[in-house]
N, C-alpha and C positions, 0 to 999 in steps of 0.2 A: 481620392476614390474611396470607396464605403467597401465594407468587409464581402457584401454578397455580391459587389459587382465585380471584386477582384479574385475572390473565388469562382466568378464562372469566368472572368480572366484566365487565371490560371487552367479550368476545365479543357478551354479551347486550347492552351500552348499547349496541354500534355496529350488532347487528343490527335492535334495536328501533328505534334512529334512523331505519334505514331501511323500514322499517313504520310504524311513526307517520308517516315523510314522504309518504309513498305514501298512505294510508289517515284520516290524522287521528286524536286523539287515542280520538275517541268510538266509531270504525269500525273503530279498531286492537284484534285476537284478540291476547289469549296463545300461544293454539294457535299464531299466524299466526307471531308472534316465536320461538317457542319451535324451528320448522322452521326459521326465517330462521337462527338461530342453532346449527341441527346439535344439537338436545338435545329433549330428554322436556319436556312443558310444567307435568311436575311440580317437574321442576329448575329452574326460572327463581326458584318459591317457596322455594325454600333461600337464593339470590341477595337475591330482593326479595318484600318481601312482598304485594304489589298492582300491578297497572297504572300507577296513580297516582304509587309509590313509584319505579317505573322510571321513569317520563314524568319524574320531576323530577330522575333522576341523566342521565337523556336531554340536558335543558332544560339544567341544570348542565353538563356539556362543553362543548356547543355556544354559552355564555356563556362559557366560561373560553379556546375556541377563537377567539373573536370578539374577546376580548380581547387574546390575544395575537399574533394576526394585525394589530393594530393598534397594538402596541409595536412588534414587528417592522418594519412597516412607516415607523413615525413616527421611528424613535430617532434615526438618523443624521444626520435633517435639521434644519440648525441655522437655516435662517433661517422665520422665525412664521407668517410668509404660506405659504411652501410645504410647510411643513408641518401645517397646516391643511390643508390642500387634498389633501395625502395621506391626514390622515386621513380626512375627510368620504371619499375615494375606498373604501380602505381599509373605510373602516366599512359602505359601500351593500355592499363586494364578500362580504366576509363575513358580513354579516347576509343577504344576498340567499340563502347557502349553508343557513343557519342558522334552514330551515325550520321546527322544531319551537317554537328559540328563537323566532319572529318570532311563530308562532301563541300560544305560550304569552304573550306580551309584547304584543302587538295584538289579540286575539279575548273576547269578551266571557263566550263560553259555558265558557269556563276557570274562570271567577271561582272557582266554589264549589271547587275544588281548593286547598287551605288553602296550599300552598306559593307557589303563581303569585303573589300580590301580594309576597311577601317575593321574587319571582324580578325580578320589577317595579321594588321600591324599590332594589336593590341595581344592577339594569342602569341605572338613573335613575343614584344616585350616583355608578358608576365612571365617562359617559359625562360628566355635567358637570366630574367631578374631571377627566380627560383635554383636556377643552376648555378649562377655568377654566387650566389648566396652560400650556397654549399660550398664552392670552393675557396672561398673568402677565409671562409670557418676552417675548413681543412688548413689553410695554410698559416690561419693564428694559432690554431691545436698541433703545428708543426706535426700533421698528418700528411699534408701532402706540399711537394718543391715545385711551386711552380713562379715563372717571373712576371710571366703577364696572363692574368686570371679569364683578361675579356677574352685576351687569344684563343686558351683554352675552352670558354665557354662559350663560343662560336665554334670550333668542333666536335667539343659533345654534341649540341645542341642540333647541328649538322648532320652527326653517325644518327645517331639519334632517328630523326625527321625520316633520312635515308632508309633507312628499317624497319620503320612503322612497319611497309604491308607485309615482307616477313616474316617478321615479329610478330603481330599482331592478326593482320588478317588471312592469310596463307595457311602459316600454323597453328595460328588459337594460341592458346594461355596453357595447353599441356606442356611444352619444351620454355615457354617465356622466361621462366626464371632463369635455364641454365644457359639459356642464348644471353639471357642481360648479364650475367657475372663472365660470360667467356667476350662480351663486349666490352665491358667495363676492364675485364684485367687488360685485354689487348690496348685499350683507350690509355690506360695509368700506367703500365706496365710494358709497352711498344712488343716490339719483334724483333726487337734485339736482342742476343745471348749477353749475359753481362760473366766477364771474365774473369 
């Protein structure tokens, strides 16, 4: 692809971002994108060939955005616990962003859209790889005791998921931080009085 055709590439994914946010996937026009994006809603079909084919290069960004908002955010920090904690932060702030992502990833009525479970399996993968990672590290930095890593990083990953709306959409980002460290201590730290 040449520079100017994958710049109005891009034009159309970030317009429809913002129409699919707005509107939802089922409520979102072509026509509507096709304005949002300064162009003929013939020309979107040169681009992409269906609604559907857009919504997944849509969904796709705003995963590859989320992801790297979350390298970003996590890379410098070398000690296990606090860095955990930025990501879980990290992860609410830009998945909170990552409207289309969250619908396409959380809503049922997606299902029949052939892409959304492969969108699914792959958001599952990279968030357990990112956590299993942290806790790997913790346990060579004899940070943290644990026997089986995967165990535990299927229920972070789990409270986690569980909390999103919460966390994230309920409450917004005003209290996010001191719900994540009063998660995280309960998560590391149980409910148990130690004697």
């Amino acid at each position: 692809m040449n520079m100017k055709k994958d710049r109005k590439r891009e034009k159309i994914i970030t317009a429809a971002g913002r129409v699919f946010g707005q509107h939802g996937f089922k409520d979102a026009r072509m026509e509507k994108i096709a304005e949002e994006a300064d162009m003929g809603k013939s020309s979107l079909y040169y681009y992409f060939l269906s609604k559907e084919e857009l919504f997944e290069a849509v969904v796709e960004r705003e995963a590859e955005h989320l992801k790297n908002e979350i390298i970003l955010a996590t890379r410098d920090i070398t000690d296990p616990y606090k860095r955990m904690k930025k990501y879980v932060i990290a992860r609410m702030n830009a998945f909170s962003e990552s409207i289309n992502l969250y619908t396409a990833v959380k809503t049922n009525y997606l299902d029949h859209l052939p892409f959304i479970e492969k969108v699914r399996i792959k958001y599952d993968k990279e968030e357990m790889k990112m956590v299993e990672s942290i806790l790997k590290d913790g346990v060579r930095n004899n940070r943290f005791k644990l026997v089986n890593t995967e165990l535990a990083t299927v229920a972070i990953v789990t409270a986690i998921k569980g909390l999103e709306y919460n966390l994230v959409i309920r409450d917004g980002a005003a209290r996010l931080e001191q719900q994540v460290e009063q998660l995280l201590m309960f998560l590391f730290y149980g409910i148990v009085k130690r004697h």
